[in-house]
VMD Tcl script that draws the C-alpha trace (Angstrom):
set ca {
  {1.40 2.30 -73.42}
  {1.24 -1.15 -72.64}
  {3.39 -2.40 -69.06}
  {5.68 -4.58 -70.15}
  {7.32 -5.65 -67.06}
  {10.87 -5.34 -68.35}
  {12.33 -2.86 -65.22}
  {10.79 -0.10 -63.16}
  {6.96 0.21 -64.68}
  {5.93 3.39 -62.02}
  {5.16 5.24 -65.28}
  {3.51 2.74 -67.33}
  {-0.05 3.73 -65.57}
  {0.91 6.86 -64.70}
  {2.30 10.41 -66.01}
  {4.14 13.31 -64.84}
  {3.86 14.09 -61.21}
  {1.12 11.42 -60.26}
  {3.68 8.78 -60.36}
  {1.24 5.80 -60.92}
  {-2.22 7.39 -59.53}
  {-3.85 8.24 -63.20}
  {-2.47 6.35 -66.31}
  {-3.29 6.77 -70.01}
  {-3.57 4.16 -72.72}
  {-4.24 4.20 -76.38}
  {-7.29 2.01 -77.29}
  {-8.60 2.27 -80.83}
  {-7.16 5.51 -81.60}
  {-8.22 7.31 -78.76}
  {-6.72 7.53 -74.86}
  {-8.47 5.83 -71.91}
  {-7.94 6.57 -68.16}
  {-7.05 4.32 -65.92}
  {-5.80 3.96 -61.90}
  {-3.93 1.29 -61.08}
  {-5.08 -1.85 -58.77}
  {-2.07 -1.90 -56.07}
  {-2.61 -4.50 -53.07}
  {-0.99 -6.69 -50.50}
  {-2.67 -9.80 -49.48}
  {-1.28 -13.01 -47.32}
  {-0.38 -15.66 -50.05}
  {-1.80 -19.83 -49.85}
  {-1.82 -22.49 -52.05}
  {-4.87 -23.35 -53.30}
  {-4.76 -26.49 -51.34}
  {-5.73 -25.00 -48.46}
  {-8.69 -23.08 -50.12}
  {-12.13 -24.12 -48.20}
  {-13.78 -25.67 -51.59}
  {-12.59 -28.24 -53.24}
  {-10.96 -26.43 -56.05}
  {-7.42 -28.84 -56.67}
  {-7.93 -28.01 -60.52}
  {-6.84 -24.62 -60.39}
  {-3.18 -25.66 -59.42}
  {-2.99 -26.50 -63.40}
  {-3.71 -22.65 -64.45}
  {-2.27 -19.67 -63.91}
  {-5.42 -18.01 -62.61}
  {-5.71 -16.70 -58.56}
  {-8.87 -16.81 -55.94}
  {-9.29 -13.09 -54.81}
  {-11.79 -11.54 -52.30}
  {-14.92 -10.24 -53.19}
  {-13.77 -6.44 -51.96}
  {-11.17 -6.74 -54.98}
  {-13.72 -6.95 -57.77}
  {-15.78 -3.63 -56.13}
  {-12.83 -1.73 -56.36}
  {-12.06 -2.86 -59.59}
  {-15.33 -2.28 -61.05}
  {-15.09 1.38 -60.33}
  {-11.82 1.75 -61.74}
  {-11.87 2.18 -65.84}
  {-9.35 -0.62 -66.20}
  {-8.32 -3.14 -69.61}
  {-9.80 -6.47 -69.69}
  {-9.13 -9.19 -69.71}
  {-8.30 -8.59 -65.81}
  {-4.42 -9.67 -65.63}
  {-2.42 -9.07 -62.58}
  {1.30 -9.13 -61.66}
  {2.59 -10.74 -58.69}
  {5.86 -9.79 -56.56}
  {7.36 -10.53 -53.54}
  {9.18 -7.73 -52.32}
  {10.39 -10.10 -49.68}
  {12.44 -12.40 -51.61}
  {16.60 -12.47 -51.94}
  {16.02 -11.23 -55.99}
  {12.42 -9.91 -57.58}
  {10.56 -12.35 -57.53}
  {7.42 -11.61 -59.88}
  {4.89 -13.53 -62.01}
  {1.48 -12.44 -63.94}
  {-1.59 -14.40 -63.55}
  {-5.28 -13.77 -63.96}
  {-8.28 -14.34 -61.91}
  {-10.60 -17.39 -61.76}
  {-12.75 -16.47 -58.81}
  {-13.65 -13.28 -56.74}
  {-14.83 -15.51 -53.40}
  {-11.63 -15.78 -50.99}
  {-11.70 -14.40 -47.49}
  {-11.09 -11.04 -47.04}
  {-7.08 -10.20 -46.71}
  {-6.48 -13.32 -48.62}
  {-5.79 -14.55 -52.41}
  {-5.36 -18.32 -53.24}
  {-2.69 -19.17 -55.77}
  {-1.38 -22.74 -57.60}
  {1.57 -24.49 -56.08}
  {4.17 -23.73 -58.79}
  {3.34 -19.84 -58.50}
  {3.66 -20.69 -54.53}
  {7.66 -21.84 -55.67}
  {8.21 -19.19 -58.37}
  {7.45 -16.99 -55.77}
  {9.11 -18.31 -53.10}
  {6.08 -17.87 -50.76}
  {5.54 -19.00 -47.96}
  {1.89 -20.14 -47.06}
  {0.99 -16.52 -44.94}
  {3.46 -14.58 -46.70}
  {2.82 -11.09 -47.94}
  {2.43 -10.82 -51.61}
  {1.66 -7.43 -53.93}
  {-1.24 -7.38 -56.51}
  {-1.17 -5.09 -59.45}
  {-3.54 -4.68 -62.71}
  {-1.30 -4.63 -65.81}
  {-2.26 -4.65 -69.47}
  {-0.18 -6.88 -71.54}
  {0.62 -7.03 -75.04}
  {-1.20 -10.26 -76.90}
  {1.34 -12.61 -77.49}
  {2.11 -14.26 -80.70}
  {4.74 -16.78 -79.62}
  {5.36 -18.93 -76.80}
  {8.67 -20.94 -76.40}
  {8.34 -23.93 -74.20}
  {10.77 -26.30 -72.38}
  {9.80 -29.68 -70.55}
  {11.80 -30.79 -67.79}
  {11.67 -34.51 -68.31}
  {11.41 -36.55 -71.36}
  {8.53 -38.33 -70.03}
  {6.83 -35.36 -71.96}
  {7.58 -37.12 -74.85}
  {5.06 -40.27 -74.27}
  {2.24 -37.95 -75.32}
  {0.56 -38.73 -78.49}
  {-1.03 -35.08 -79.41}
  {1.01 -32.55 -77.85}
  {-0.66 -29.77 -79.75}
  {-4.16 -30.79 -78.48}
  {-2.95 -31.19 -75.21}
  {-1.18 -28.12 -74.84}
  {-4.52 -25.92 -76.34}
  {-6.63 -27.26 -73.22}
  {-3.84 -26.91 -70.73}
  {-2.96 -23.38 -71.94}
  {-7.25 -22.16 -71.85}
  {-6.99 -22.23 -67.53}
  {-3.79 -19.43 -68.31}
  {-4.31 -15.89 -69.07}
  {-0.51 -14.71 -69.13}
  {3.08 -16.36 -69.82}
  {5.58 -14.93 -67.91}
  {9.48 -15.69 -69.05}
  {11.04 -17.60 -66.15}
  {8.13 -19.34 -64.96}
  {8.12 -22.92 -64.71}
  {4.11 -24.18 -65.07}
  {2.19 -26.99 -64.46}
  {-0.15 -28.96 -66.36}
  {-1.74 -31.88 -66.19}
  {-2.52 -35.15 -68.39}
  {-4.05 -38.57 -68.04}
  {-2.99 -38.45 -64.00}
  {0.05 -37.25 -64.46}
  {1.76 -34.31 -64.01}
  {4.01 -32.00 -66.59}
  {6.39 -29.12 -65.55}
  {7.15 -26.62 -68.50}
  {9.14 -23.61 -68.24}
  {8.97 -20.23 -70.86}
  {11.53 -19.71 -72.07}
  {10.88 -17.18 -74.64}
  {8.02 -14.77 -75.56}
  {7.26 -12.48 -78.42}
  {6.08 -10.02 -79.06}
  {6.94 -8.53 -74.86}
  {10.16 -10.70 -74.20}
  {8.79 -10.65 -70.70}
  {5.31 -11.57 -70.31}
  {2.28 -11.37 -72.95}
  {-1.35 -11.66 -72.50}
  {-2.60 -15.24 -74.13}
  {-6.19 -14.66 -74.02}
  {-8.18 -14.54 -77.15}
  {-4.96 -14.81 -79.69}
  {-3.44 -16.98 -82.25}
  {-0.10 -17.72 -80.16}
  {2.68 -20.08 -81.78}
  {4.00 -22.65 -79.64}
  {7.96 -23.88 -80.00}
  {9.38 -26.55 -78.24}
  {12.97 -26.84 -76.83}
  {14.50 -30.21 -75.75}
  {13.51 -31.36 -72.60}
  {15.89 -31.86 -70.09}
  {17.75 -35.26 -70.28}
  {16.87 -34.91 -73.70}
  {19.08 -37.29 -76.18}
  {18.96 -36.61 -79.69}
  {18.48 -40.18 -81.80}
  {20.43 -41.80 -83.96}
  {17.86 -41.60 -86.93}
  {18.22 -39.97 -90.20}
  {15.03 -37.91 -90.66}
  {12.60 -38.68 -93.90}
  {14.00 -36.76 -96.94}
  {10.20 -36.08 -97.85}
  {9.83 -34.38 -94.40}
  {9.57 -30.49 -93.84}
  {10.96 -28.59 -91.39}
  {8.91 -26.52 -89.22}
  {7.35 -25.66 -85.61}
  {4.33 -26.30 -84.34}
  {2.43 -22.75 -85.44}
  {-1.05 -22.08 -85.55}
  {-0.36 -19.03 -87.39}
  {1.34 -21.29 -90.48}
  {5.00 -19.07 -89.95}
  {7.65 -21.66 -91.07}
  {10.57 -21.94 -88.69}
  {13.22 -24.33 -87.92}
  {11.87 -26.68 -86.01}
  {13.09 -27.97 -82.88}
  {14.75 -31.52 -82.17}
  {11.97 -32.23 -80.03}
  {9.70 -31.54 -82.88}
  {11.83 -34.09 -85.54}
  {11.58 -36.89 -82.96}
  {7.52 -36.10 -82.60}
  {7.39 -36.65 -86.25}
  {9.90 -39.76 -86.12}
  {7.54 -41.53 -83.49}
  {4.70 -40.84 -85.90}
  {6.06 -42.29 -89.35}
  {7.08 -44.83 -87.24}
  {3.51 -45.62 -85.39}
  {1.76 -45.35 -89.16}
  {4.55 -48.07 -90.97}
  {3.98 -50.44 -88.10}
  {0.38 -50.28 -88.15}
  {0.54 -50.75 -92.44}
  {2.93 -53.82 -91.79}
  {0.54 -55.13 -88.50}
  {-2.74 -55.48 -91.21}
  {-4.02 -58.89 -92.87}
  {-2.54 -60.01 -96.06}
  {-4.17 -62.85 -97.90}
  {-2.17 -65.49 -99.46}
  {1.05 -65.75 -97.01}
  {1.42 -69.64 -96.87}
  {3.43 -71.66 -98.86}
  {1.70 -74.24 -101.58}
  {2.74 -77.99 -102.16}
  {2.72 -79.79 -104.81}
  {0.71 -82.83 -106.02}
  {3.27 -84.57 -108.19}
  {6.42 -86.57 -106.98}
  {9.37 -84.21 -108.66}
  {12.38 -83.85 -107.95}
  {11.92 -80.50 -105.56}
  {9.25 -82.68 -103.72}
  {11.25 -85.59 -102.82}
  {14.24 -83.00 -101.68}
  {11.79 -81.94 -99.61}
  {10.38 -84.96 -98.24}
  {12.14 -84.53 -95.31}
  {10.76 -81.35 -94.14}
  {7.46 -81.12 -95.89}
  {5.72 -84.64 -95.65}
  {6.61 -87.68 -94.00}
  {3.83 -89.96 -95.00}
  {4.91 -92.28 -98.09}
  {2.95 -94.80 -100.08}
  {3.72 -98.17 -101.65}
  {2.56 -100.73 -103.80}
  {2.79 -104.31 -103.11}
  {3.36 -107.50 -105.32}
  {-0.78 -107.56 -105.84}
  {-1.20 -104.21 -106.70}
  {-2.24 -103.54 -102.92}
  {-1.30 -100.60 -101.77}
  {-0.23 -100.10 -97.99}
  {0.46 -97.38 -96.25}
  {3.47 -96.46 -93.95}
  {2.93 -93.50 -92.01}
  {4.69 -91.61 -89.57}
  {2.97 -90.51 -86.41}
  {4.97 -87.14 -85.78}
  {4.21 -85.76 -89.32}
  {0.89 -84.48 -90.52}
  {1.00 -83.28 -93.73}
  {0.63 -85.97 -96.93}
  {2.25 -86.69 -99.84}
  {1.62 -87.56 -103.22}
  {0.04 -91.00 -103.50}
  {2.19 -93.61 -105.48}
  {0.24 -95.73 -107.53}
  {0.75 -98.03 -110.73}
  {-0.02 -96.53 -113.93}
  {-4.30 -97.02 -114.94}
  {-4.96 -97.54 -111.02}
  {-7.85 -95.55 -109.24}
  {-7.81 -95.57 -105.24}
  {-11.04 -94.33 -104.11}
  {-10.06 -95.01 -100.60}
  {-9.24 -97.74 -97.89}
  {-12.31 -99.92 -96.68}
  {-13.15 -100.10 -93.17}
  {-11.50 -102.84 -91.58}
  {-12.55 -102.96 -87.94}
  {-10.07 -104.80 -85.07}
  {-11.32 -108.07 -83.88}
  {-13.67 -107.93 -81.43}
  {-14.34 -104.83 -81.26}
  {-18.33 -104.02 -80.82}
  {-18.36 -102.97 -84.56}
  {-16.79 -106.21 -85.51}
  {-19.93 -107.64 -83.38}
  {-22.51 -104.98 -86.07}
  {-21.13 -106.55 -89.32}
  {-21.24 -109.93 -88.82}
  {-24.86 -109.88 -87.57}
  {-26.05 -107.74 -90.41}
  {-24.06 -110.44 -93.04}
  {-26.38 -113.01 -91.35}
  {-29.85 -110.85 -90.98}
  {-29.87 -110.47 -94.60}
  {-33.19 -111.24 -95.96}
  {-34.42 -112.73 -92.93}
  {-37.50 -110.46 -92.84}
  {-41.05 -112.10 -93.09}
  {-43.63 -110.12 -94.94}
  {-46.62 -109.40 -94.26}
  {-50.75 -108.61 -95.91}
  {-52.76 -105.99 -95.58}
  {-55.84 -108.56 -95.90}
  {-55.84 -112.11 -95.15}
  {-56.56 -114.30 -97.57}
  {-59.40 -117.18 -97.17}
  {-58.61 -120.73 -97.34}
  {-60.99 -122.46 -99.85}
}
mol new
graphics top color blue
foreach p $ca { graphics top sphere $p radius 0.5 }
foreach p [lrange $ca 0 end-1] q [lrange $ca 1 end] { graphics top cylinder $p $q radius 0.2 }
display resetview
């Protein structure tokens, strides 16, 4: 029989008179003895552990002493190794489960993260009672954030599978902590199945369902039509999903359209046209503002304006070709100066023989 933390468990390890020294469970068909792992140690965050170990306050896994795993070893206990915690101290029963990352504490002493610290309501000293529990594997987890800022993560689900491998149990109640990019996340359980109090999440296919964080404000949007409905389960169950889950989905059909509508299209400009009609002289104004005209000789000038820069069809008498305007240099200017020296050094060269030839 499995504990499953739900009241008194004095009989879940043991039977008849013993009253929690031998215990029997059913393993494969066949029953196992076990004796339970019952200790007190003095409680600290794993802050004040001597290594540098600030990771582990994102688990749910304790530093015990070395004399813990020697006893353990000779007892024929379930593994993985899970643990419940209680203070016996506390105003109401205060208890968690948790597993084990490390047997190298001091002697007397167990190191655990800061939330189990405040589940607990420990102080750093404070008395705190170990016990070896099996647990039933757990095929759903039920999870509340407790801010929206929760909701500024991309890939929940990939986040949540490498903050959930540093837990071995999820106790109902408990409010975790994980971390992400620098920043911290508190989640509570709200819900587990199949134990509703704890369940062992080692080595399982678990589900994981979302409620609304708190502050949570449900959108104004109308969900897509095309859309279905369901949670966030590895195991492919389809159930209602959550609002949290509709406005995950929402952000992400919104991310895709504005990416589709954010790439290159060719072609987006607007054409002009060549010939003086009627739609490009009511559009003079706004399009072009350089004009042509013709003068008495069949000259044409050119009146421009300076503030426009795009040109307009040139005006010119029927059977007339302009191949463009001739260079026309201001007076006195240095290439004014060029042309009127080549006009006079044409043909003023001298030539000039190879082999001179003799006067007779």
């Amino acid at each position: 029989m499995y504990a499953d933390d739900g009241g008194d468990d004095g009989d879940n390890f043991g039977f008849g008179g013993f009253g929690g020294t031998f215990g029997q469970q059913r393993q494969g068909g066949f029953r196992m003895r076990q004796r339970q792992f019952s200790r007190y140690y003095s409680a600290y965050p794993v802050a004040a552990y001597p290594g540098n170990k600030t990771d582990a306050n994102y688990g749910g896994k304790i530093f015990m002493p070395a004399s813990a795993l020697e006893e353990l070893s000779r007892l024929e206990i379930v593994y993985p190794m899970l643990f419940k915690l209680e203070n016996d101290e506390a105003t109401t029963s205060r208890r968690t489960h948790c597993g084990v990352l490390e047997f190298t504490a001091e002697e007397g002493r167990v190191y655990l993260p800061q939330w189990m610290m405040e589940t607990l309501e420990l102080a750093p000293g404070s008395p705190v009672k170990v016990l070896n529990v099996a647990l039933l594997h757990g095929s759903l987890v039920k999870l509340q954030p407790q801010s929206t800022d929760f909701l500024d993560i991309s890939d929940h689900r990939a986040v949540l599978e490498n903050a959930l491998r540093k837990f071995s149990a999820m106790t109902v109640g408990d409010i975790v902590t994980i971390e992400y990019n620098n920043r911290e996340y508190r989640i509570a359980v709200l819900e587990t199945k199949p134990s509703p109090s704890a369940i062992n999440i080692v080595e399982t296919d678990l589900s994981v369902d979302f409620a609304a964080p708190v502050g949570y404000v449900e959108p104004n949007v109308r969900a897509p039509s095309g859309s279905s409905n369901h949670s966030m389960a590895v195991d492919g169950n389809s159930r209602p999903s959550s609002s949290i889950a509709k406005d995950i989905r929402l952000k992400e059909e919104a991310a895709k359209s504005e990416l589709s509508n954010s790439r290159f299209a060719a072609f987006r400009g607007s054409g002009f046209r060549l010939s003086n009609s009627s739609k490009d002289k009511a559009n003079a104004s706004t399009t072009s503002l350089r004009s042509y005209a013709s003068t008495s000789d069949n000259t044409p000038v050119v009146a421009t304006d300076s503030s426009q820069e795009q040109p307009v069809a040139l005006d010119l008498p029927i059977g007339t070709l302009f191949f463009g305007y001739d260079l026309v240099p201001p007076p006195g200017s240095e290439l004014d100066d060029n042309v009127d020296k080549t006009e006079e050094d044409k043909f003023q060269g001298k030539g000039q023989v190879l082999r001179q030839r003799r006067k007779r």
